[in-house]
N, C-alpha and C positions, 0 to 999 in steps of 0.2 A: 667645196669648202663650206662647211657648215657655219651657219649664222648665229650666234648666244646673243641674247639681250638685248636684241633691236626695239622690243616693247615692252618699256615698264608696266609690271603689276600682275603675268602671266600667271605666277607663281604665287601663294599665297605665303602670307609669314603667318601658319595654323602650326607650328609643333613649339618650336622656341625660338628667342630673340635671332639667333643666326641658323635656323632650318627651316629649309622650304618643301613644302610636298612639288611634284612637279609633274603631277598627272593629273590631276581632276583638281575641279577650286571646292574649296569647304568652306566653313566657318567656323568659328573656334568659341564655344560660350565664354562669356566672362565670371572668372572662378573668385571665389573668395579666398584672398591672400592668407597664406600660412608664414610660419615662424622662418623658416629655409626658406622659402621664395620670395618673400614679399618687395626685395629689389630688383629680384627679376622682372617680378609682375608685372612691377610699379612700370619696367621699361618697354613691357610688351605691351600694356595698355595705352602708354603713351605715344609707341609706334603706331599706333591703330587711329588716334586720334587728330594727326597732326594733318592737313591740308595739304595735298601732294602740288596743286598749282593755284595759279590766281590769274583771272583773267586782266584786260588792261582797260584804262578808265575809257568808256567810250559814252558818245552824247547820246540824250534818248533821242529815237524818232518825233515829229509833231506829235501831240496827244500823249503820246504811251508814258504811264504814270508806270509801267511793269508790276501792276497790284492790283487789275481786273479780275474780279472774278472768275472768267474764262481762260486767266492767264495761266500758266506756268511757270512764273515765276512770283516772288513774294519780295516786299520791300522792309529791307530793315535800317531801323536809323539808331544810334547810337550818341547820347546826348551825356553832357557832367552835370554834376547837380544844379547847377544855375541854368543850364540848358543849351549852352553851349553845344555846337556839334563835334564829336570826335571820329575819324576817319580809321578805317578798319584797313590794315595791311595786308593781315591774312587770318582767314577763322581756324582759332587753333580746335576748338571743341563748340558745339552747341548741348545742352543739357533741357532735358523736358522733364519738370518734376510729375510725376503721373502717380505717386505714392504719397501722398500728403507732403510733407515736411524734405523730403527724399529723393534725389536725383534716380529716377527707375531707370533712365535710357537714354542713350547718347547715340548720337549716327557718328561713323567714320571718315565722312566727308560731305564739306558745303561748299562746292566751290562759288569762286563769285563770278555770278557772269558777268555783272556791269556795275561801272561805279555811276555815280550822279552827282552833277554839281553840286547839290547841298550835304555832301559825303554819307548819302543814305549806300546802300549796296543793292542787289536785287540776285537772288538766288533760287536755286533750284526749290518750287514747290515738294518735291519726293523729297526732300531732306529733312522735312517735319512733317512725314505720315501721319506723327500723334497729336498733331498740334490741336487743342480742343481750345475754344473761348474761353479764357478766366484760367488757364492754366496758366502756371511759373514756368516760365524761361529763364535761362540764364546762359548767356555765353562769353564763351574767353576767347581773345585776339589778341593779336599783337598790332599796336598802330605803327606810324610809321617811326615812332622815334619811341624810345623810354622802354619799359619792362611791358609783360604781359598784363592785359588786364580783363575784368572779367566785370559784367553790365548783365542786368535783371531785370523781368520784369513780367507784364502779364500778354497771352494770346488775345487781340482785339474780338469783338463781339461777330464784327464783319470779315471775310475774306480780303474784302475790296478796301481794308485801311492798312494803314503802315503798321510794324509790331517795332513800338518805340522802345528801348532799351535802357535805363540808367545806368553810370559807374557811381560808385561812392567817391570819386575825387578823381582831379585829373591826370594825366599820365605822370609817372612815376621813372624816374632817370636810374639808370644803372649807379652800384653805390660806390664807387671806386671813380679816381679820372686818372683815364688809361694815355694823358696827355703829358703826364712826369713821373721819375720814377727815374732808379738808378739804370746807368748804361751798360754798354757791353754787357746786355744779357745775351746769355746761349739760346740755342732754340728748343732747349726742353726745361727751361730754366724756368722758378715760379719766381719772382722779384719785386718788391716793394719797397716803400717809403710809409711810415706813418708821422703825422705831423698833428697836432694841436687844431683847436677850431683856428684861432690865427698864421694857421700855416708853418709855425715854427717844429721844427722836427720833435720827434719824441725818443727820447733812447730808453731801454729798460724794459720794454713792451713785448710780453709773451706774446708768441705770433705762432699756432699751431695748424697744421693738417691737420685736420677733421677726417673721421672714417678714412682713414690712411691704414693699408694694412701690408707691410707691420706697421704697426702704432711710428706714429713718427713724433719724434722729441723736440719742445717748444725750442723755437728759435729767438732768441734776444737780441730788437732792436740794438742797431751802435750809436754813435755820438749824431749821427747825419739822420737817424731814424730809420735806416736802411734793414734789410734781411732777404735771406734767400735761400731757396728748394734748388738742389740740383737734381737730375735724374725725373722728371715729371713727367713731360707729354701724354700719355694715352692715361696714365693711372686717375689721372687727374675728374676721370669720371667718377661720379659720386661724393668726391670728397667736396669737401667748403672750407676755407681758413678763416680762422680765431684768431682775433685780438683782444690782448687783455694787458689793461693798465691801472693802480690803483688812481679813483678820482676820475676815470674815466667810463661812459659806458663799454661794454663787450660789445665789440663788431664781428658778426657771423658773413662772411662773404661769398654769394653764392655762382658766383660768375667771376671769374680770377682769371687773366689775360695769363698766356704761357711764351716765355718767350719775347714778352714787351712788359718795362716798367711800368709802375703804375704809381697812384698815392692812393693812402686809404685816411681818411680826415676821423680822428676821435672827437667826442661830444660830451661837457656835460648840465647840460642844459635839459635836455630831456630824462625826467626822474619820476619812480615811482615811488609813493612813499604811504607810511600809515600805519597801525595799533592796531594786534589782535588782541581778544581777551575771550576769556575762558566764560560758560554760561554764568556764571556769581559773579562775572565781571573783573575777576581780579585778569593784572595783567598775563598773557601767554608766553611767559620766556622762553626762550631757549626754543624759538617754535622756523621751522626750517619753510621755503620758499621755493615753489617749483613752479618755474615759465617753463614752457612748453608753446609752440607753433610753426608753421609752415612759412615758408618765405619764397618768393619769384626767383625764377633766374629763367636764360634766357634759351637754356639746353633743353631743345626738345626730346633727346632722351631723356631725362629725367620727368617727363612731363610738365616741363616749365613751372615745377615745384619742388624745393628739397622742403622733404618732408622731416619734423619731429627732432626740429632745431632745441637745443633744451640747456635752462639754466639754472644753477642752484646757489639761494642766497639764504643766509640767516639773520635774525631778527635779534635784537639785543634783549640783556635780562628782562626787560619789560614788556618787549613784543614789538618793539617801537623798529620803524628800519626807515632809512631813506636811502635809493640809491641809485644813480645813472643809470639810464637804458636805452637802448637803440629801438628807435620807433619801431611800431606793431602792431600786431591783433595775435593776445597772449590767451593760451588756459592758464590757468594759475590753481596751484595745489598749496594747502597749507595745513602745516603737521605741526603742533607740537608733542614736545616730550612729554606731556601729561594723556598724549590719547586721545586727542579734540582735534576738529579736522572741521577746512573749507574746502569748496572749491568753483572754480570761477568761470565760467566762459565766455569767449569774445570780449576780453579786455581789454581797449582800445589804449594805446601811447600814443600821443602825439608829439609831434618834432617840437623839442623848443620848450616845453611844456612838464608840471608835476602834474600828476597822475594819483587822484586818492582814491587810497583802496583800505579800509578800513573793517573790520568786521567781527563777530561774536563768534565762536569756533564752537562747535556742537561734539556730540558725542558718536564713535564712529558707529558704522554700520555693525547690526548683527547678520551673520549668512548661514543659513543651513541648509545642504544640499546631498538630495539621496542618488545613486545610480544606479539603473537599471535597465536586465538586460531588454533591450529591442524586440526582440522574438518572444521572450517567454515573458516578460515580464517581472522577471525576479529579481531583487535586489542583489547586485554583485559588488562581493566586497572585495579589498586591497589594490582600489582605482588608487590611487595616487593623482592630489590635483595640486599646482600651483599656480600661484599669479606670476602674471607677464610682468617686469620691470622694464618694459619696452622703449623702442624708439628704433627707427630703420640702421639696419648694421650693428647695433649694438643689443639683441633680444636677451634675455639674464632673468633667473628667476628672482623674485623678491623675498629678500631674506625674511626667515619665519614666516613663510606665508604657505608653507607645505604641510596638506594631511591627507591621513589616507583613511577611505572609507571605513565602517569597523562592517562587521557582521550583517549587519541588516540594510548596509550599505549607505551609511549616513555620515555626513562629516561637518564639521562647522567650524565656524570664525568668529570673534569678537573684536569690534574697534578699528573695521574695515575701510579707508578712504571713500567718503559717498561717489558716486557717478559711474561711469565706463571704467569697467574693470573687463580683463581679458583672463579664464583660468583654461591652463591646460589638462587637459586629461588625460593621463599616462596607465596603460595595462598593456603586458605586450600583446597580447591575442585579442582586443578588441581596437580594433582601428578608424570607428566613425562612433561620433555624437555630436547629441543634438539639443535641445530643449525651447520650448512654447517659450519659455522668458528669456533665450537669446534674442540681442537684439536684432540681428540679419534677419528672423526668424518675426519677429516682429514686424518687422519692414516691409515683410513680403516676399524676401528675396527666395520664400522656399517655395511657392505657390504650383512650381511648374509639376513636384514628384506630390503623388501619394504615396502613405505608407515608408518603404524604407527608402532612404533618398538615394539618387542615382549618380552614377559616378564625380568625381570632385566633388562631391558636396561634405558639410560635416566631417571635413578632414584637418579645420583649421579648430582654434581656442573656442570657447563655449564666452561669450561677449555680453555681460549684462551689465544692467543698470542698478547700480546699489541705492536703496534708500531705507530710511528707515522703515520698521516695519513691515520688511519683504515674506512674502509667505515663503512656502520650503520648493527649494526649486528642484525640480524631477529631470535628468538627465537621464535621454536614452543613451545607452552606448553599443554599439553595435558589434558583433564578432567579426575576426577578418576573417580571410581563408590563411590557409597552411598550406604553403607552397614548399619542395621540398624536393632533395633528388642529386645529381651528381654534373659534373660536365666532363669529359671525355676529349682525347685528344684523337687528330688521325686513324692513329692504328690504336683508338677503347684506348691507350692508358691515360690513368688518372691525371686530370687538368689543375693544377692547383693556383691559384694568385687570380685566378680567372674573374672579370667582371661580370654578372647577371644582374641585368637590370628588367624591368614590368615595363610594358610598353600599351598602347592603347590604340587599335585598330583604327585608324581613320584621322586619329589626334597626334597619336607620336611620343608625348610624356606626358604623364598623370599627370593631371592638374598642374601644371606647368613647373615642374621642376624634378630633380634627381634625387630626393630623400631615397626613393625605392630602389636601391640599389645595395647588392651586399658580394663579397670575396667570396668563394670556393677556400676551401681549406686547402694542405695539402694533398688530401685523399679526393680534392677534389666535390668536396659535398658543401650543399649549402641547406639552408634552411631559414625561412622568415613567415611573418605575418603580413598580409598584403589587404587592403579595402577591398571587399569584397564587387563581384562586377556589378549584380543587380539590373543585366540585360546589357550589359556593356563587355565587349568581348575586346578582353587582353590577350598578348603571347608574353612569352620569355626570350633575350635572346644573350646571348654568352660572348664578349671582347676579351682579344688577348692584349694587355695593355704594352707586352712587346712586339705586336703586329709580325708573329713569326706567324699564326695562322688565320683563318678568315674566320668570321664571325659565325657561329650557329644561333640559330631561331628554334623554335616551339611552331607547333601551329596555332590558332586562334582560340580560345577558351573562354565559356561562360563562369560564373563560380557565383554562390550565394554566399549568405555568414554558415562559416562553421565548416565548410569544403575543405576537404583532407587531400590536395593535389600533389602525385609526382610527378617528375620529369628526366628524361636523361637526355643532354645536350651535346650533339658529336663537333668540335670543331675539325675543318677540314686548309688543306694546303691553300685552296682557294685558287682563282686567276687572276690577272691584271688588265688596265686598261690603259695604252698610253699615248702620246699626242703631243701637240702643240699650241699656244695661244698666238696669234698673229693680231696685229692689228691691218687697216685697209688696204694700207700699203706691200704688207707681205711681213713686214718686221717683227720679230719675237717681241714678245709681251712677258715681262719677266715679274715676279713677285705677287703673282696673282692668284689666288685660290682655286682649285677647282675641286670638286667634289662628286659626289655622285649618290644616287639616291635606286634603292631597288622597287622595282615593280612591284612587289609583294609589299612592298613599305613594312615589310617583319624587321628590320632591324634597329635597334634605339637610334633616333637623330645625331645623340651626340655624338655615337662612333661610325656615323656615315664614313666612308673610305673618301679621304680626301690628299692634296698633294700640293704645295708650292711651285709655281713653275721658275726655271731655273733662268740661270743669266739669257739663255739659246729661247728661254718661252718655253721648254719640253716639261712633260709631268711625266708621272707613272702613278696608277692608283692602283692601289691592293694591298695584302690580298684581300679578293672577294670573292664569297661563295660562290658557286653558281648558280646561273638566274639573268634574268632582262635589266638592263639599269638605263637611264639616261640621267648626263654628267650637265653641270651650269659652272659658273665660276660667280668669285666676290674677291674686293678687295681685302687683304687680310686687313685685321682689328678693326674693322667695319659692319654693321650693321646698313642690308641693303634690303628694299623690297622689289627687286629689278626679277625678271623673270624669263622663262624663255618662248620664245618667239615660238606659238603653238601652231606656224609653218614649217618651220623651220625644226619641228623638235627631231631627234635621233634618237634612237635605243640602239643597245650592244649589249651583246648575248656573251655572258662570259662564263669559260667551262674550264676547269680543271687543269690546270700547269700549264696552261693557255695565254699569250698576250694579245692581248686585240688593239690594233692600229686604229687610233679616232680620227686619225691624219690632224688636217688644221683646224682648229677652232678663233672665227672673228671674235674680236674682242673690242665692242666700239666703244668704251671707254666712258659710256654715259648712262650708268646706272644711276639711280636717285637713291641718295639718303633715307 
């Protein structure tokens, strides 16, 4: 009987949020989020960063301070502004700025080996290789009660002292009390109550899913304050609910109990308020209000942050507003109708409290920006650029904010919102740019490539900083290759509905995500522009999304800008692979994933051959080409990092109209999150 998953971590999570490689460990650069991925990303970086264990509180020996010099391990202590100690639960992330202003690097894990009576901790020295004296620190934890929080500060001069920590305030309580709230809820049920700051109910009070898709329609508080989601459990990831009442501030909630009532308390006590006016001072009417910010929750998938929370409020005929708001740390954008623009960052609310914000609106930014090609250097016209209207789950271009290069490859803007703007670059045959006055690009973040950048790089928006005054910003843009050719059935006839997707030797999916993927016509032919490799060797490989035949592959190929590549893809009948999950005692193991992954790792992640096991624990996987595989298993709608037991691993050689017996597979039931 073969053994699955006896030792977490075998298996590395290197291709996507649920595909494991299961031969060899790698490591996966961290890629700059694009427009289609950036909620992926957001969940594979967060996977990466979360603390798989925590040791338990134990007393030091006589003497040992665990911050010797000599030591191997380093003492950290974590204080509130008064100075106060706060105690660390589990380290969610440590961050080393090593780029001025700029997080360059994060390690994946700190565990803690010891606590200490004065709730210092004491952790592995190899967890901050870069740690230099006078550098910024910053790290996020969770303590042992309230939300995430996150403590800064500087590397001591000495080895031999403690690296003291500050938070900006002390912990922080989840925003809901998941201690009342209507009954008889179901267990995929979202349910609440909202009530007044005196506890009296509220009726009338839009209450919406957030990033719900499909869009899901506000639900109106009744006479009791009451409202309710049916159908939720698993979906429930990413979204946040919205409440909204006139006279009260808007509650964005990011951690929502499923399945138990809750209350959610409206406020309006905390208010932002204040006059914009125009440079001559007269007033800004009619001039619009844009919060924007990040808020805690407690979901390590989402990295214990939903991001690009956003509100939009307006200012009366004079510019004047005053209006409730749920405490924060806001940007703030402001537009009026005449063309004049601020904008704000790190704009503190506090509970309880008005908040002035007050200010003279200026004139917008001018932008002019040429493109050109990478290689040759010539100006290429009919790029097509727009701006991002962004925020995570909802990317949209911003109306009138589209031009396209003319001839000499020039294009401009007038009366552009000053700061962080994001523009896409759209031509179909060039698929990478870049530019000196991107900010990433600024940062540092390009240092690693000379010349033309290597793979995932410059695939995402071109990121600058608007201000007045900006000289003309030069955009390389890069040619992709021409990938192009047919897919074929069995017996050569034409494949048509057929999925081809670009795959990435050793990685699995470009830059983490499935933009690169396009249909076979009915004759079977496809045709795209793809990022060129630039030392980085892709294949192709071709799914029938009715799994009547097994996957075909390409072999591995290099490609520069401007490569004119064909291919023909034969799919074939394939073979199977089939089996049983048991757990220790002998009993079938039912509802359980199992998959499999090929030797040659030629086939895209997403349509790895994989199978449910039944009521009995049996699977069948296929069809699969032929070739070497070995199989794992995971809980379905789970995200695991569990791996296989590199004693214990199997392969099975599977050939042509063939089923191959895996017999039993253990299934111990304790894979980690």
């Amino acid at each position: 009987m073969t053994t699955l998953f006896e030792s977490a971590g075998q298996w590395l999570f290197n291709r996507r949020s649920t595909v494991f490689s299961i031969f060899q460990r790698r490591s996966t650069e961290a890629r700059r989020p694009n427009g289609c991925s950036v909620l992926c990303l957001m969940a594979f970086v967060a996977s990466l960063c979360v603390t798989a264990a925590v040791a338990e509180t134990a007393p030091p020996s006589a003497g040992d301070t665990g911050n010797s010099a000599n030591s191997e391990l380093l003492l950290i202590r974590v204080v509130d502004p008064a100075g106060h100690p706060i105690p660390i639960k589990q380290v969610i992330a440590p961050h080393v700025y090593i780029n001025g202003p700029d997080k360059g690097w994060w390690t994946n894990k700190m565990p803690i080996e010891r606590r200490l009576p004065d709730e210092s901790i004491l952790v592995p020295r190899k967890s901050l290789v870069l740690a230099k004296p006078g550098q910024k620190f910053e790290l996020e934890f969770l303590p042992p009660q309230g939300l995430p929080m996150t403590a800064s500060g500087s590397f001591p001069e000495h080895d031999s002292d403690p690296i003291v920590l500050t938070t900006e305030s002390g912990p922080e309580m989840p925003d809901i009390d998941d201690t009342a709230g209507p009954s008889d809820i179901r267990t995929n049920e979202v349910a609440g109550r909202v009530v007044d700051p005196k506890g009296n109910p509220v009726a009338g009070a839009a209450v919406s899913l957030e990033r719900a898709y499909p869009k899901s329609e506000p639900v109106m508080t009744d006479a009791n304050g009451a409202f309710r989601f049916a159908n939720q459990g698993e979906r429930m990831w990413g979204m946040y609910l919205q409440v909204q009442k006139d006279g009260f501030g808007t509650r964005q909630i990011t951690d929502v109990s499923v399945g138990c009532g809750f209350t959610i308390k409206l406020d309006d006590t905390t208010r932002l308020k204040g006059q914009f006016t125009l440079p001559d001072g007269k007033p800004a009417g009619k001039t619009t209000v844009t919060l924007t910010r990040n808020k805690k929750t407690m979901r390590a998938r989402m990295g214990y942050l939903v991001h690009g929370l956003r509100l939009d409020r307006q200012t009366d005929d004079n510019g004047a507003y005053d209006f409730p708001l749920e405490p924060g740390v806001y940007e703030v954008q402001v537009a009026s109708e005449h063309g004049y623009f601020a904008r704000f960052q790190k704009i503190r609310v506090d509970a309880g409290k008005t908040t002035d914000l007050s200010s003279q609106l200026q004139p917008g930014v001018r932008l002019r920006l040429q493109t050109v090609d990478s290689v040759t250097g010539r100006p290429v016209s009919g790029v097509k650029l727009v701006i991002w209207d962004d925020f995570p789950g909802r990317i949209e271009w911003k109306a009138g904010s589209e031009r396209v290069t003319d001839k000499t490859g020039f294009a401009e803007w007038n009366g552009l919102m000053p700061g962080f703007t994001s523009f896409e670059v759209i031509k179909s045959e060039y698929k990478r740019f870049w530019s000196t006055n991107d900010i990433e690009y600024e940062r540092g973040d390009w240092e690693e490539f000379k010349g033309p950048p290597s793979m995932g790089r410059a695939i995402g928006p071109l990121n600058l900083d608007l201000r007045q005054n900006l000289p003309t910003v030069v955009a390389q843009i890069e040619r992709g290759v021409h990938v192009h050719g047919k897919v074929v059935g069995p017996n050569s006839q034409p494949a048509g509905k057929m999925l081809v997707n670009l795959n990435v030797q050793g990685i699995g999916v470009f830059s983490g995500d499935a933009r690169y993927q396009f249909v076979t016509d009915t004759e079977g032919r496809f045709s795209s522009y793809l990022p060129a490799g630039n030392g980085t060797l892709y294949n192709l490989s071709a799914h029938d999304p009715q799994g009547h035949w097994a996957n075909a592959v390409t072999k591995t190929f290099g490609s520069k800008p401007g490569d004119e590549l064909e291919f023909t893809l034969q799919m074939s009948y394939g073979g199977w692979i089939s089996g049983r999950v048991v757990d220790r005692d002998g009993k079938p193991v039912p509802h359980v994933e199992v998959y499999s992954v090929a030797a040659d790792q030629l086939d895209n992640p997403y349509f790895d051959p994989a199978a449910i096991t039944d009521h009995q624990g049996r699977f069948k996987l296929g069809p699969m080409r032929a070739g070497d595989y070995a199989i794992g298993q995971r809980q379905p709608k789970t995200i695991t990092h569990a791996g296989l037991n590199k004693s214990s691993e199997k392969h099975f050689s599977v050939s042509k109209g063939r089923t191959v017996d895996a017999g039993d597979l253990l299934h111990t039931g304790d894979s980690p999150e």
